[in-house]
C-alpha positions as CSV (number, residue, x, y, z in Angstrom):
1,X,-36.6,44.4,-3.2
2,X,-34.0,46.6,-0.7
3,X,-30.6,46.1,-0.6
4,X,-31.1,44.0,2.7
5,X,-33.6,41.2,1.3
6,X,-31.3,40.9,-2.1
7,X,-28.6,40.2,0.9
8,X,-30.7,37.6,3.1
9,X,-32.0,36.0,-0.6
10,X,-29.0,35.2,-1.8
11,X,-27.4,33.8,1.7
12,X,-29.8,31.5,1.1
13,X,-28.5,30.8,-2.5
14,X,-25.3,30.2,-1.2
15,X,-26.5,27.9,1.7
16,X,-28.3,26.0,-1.0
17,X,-25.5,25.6,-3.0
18,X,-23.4,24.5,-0.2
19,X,-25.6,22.1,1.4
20,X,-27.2,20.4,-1.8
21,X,-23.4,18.3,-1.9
22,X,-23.7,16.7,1.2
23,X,-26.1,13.7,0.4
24,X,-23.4,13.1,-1.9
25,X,-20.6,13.2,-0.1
26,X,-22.5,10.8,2.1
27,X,-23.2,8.6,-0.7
28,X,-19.5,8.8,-1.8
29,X,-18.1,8.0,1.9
30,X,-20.3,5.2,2.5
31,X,-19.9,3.4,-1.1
32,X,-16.1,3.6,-0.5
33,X,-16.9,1.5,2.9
34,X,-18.5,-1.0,1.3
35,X,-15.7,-0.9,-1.4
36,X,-13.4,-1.7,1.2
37,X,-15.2,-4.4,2.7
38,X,-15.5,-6.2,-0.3
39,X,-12.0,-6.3,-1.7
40,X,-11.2,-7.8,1.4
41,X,-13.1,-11.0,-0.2
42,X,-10.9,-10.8,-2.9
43,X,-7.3,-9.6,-2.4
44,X,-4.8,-10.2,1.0
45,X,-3.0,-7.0,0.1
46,X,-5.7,-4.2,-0.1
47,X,-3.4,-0.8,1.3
48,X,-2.5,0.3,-2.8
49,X,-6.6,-0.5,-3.7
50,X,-8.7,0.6,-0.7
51,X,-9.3,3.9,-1.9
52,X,-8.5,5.5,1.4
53,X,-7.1,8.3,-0.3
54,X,-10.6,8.8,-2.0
55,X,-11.9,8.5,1.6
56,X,-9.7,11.4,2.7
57,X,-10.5,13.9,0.0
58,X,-14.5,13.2,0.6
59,X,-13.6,14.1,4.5
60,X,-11.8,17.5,3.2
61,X,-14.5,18.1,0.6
62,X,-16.9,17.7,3.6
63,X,-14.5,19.6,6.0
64,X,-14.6,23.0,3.6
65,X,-18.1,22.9,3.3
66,X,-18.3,23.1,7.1
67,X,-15.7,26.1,6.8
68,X,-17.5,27.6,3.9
69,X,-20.7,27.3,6.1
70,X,-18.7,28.9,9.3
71,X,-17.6,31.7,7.4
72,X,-21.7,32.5,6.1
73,X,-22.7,32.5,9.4
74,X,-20.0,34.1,11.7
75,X,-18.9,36.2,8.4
76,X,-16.1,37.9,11.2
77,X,-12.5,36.3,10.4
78,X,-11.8,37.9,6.9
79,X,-14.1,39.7,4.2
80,X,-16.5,38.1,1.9
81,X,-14.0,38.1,-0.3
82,X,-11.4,36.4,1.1
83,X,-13.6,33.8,2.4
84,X,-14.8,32.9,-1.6
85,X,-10.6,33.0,-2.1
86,X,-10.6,30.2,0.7
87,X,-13.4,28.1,-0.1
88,X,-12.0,28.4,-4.0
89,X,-9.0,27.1,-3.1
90,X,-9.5,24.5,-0.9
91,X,-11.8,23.0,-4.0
92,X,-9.1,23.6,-6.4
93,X,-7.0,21.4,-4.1
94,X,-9.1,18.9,-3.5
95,X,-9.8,18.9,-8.0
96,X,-5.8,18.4,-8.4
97,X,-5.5,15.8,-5.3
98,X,-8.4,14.1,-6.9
99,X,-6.6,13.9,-10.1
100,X,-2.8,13.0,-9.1
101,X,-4.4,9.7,-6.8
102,X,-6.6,8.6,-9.6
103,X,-3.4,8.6,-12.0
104,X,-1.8,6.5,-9.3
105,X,-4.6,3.8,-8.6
106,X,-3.2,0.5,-8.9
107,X,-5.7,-1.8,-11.0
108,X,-8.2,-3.1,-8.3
109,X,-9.0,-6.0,-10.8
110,X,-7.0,-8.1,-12.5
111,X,-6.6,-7.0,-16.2
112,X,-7.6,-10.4,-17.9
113,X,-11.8,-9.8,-18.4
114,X,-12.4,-13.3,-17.8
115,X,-11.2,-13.0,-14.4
116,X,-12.8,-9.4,-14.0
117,X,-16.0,-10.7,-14.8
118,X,-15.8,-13.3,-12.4
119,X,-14.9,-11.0,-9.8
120,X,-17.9,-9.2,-10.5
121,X,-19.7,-12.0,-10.8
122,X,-18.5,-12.9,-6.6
123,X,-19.5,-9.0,-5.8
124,X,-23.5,-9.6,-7.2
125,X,-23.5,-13.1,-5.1
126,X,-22.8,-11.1,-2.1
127,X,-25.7,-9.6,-2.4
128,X,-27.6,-12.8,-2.4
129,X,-29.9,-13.6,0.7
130,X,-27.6,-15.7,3.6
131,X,-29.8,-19.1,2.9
132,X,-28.7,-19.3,-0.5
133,X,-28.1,-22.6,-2.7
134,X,-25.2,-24.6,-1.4
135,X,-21.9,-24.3,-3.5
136,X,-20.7,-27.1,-2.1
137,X,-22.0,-30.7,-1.5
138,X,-22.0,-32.1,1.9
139,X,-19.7,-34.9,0.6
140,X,-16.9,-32.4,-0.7
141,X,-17.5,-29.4,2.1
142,X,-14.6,-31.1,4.3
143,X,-12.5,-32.5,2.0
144,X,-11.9,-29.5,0.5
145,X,-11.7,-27.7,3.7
146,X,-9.2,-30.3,4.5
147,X,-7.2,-29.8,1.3
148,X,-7.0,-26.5,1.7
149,X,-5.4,-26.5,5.0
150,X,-3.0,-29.0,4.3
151,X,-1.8,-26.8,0.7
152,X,-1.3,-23.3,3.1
153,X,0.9,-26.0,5.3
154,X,2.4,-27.1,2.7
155,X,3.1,-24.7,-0.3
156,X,2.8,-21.6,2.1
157,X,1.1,-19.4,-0.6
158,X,0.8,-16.6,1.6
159,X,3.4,-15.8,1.2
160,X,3.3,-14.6,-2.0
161,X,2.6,-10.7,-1.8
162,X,0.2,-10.3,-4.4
163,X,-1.6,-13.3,-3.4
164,X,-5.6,-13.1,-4.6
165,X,-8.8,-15.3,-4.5
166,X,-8.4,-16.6,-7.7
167,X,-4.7,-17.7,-7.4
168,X,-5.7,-19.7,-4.5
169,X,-8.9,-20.8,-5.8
170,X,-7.0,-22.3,-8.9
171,X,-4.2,-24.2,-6.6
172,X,-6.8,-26.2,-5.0
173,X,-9.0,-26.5,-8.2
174,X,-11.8,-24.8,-7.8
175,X,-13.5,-21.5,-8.7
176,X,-14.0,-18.4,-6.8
177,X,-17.5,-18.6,-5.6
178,X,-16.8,-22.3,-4.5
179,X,-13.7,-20.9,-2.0
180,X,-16.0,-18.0,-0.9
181,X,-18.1,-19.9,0.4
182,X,-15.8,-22.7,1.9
183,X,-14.5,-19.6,3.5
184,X,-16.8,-17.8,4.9
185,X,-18.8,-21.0,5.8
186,X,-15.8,-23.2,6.7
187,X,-14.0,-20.9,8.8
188,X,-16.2,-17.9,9.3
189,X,-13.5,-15.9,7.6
190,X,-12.9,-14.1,4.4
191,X,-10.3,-14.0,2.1
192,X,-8.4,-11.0,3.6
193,X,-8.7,-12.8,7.1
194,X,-7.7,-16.3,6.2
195,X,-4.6,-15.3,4.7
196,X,-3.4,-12.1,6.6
197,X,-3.5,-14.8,9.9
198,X,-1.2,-17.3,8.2
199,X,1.4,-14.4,7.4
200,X,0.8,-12.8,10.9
201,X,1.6,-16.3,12.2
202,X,5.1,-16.6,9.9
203,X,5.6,-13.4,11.1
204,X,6.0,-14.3,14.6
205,X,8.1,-17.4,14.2
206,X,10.7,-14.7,12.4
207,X,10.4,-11.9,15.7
208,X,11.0,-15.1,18.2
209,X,13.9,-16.6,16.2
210,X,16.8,-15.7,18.1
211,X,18.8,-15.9,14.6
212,X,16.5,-13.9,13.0
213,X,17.2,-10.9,15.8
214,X,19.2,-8.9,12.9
215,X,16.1,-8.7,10.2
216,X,14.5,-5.2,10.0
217,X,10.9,-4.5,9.7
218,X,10.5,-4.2,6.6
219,X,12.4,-7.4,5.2
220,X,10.6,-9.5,8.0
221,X,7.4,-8.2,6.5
222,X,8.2,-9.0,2.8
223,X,9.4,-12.9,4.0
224,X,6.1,-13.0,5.2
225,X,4.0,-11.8,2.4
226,X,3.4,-8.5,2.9
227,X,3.6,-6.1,0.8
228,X,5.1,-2.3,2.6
229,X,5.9,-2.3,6.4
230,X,2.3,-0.5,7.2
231,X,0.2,-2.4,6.2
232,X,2.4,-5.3,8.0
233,X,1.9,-3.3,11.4
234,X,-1.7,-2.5,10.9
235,X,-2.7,-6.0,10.2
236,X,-0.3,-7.6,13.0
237,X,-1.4,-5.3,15.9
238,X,-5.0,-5.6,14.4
239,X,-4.4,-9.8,14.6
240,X,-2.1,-9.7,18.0
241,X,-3.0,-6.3,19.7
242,X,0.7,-5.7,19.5
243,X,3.1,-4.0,16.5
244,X,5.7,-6.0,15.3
245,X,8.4,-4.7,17.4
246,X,6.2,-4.2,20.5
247,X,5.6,-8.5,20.1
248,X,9.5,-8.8,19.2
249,X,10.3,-6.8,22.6
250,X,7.7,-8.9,24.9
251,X,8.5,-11.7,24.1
252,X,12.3,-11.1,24.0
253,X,11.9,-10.1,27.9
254,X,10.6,-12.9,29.2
């Protein structure tokens, strides 16, 4: 075989090489949405346990392939050489990055394996077909709606940053797949909604209390259970269509 077909044969090698990762990246990118959908079922606080950072690094993975696969095909910036250097590189950083975030993952789960396994437990349920067996009786399905509404009145346990389904569930004596289902059933909610509206709602009193006018950000968002200032203006303009000060500003004009 001449110089020429040794070329074009192992351009292909390298295309196959290159393009054999991307089912998994898709794989990746996808699981990591459905991650994030479902700790929202569990947790009110998900910024530190969303994995977005994961998310990132699979878009730059996916982003140096497409500039690995520019360079084979337009080989005209820099030399052979320098484009392996790149691609190299830009792996090696996306290894390291991969390594410093995992280090600094908060636990997702609670350490106690009794209440990991329930967890769990809530995750295969989800799974389950929509017309699945009641988990509540008739009899009990508005009490305990009642009940709960009158507790978050009452006890305000939103406002507790680190706030999850199974401290609530246990306040109002029942267990996680029981307050699930009032939720999502009850008030076509889940976790992550139910409780983010109740701070979102705190919040607001605070921003139109004239003698609240000196509170930053940031301490307005810890009184009201949240737990850094971003994710207290992601979920408030997501909620109102407004950031904090934005509301505090409107309001304050009329």
């Amino acid at each position: 075989m001449n110089s020429e077909g040794n070329k074009t044969l192992g351009s292909i090698s390298d295309f196959v090489a290159i393009f054999h990762n991307l089912p998994y990246i898709a794989i990746m990118y996808f699981r990591i949405k459905k991650h994030q959908k479902k700790i929202e079922t569990i947790s009110s606080n998900t910024e530190s346990i969303n994995l977005q950072w994961l998310k990132k690094l699979n878009l730059l993975l996916f982003a140096t392939i497409i500039v690995t696969v520019s360079y084979e095909l337009f080989n005209m910036l820099i030399y052979k050489l320098h484009q392996h250097l790149v691609m190299d590189l830009l792996f090696l950083f996306t290894v390291y990055s991969t390594s410093f975030q995992v280090m600094c993952q908060k636990e997702i789960y609670p350490i106690n394996k009794k209440d990991r396994e329930e967890l769990l437990s809530l995750e295969l349920e989800e799974e389950l077909p929509i017309g699945r067996k009641k988990l509540i009786s008739d009899q009990d399905f508005d009490n305990l709606k009642s009940k709960l509404l009158a507790m978050m009145e009452a006890e305000k346990p939103y406002l507790d940053g680190e706030l999850n389904l199974l401290k609530l569930a246990k306040l109002i004596n029942i267990n996680v797949h029981q307050l699930s289902y009032l939720l999502n059933s009850g008030f076509n909610e889940n976790f992550f909604q139910f409780v983010n509206k109740y701070r979102v709602e705190f919040a607001k009193k605070i921003l139109l209390d004239p003698s609240q006018k000196k509170n930053s950000m940031l301490s307005i968002a810890f009184d009201s259970g949240f737990n850094s200032k971003t994710s207290f203006n992601t979920i408030f303009k997501r909620m109102t269509g407004f950031n904090p000060s934005e509301f505090r500003k409107k309001h304050s004009d009329l």
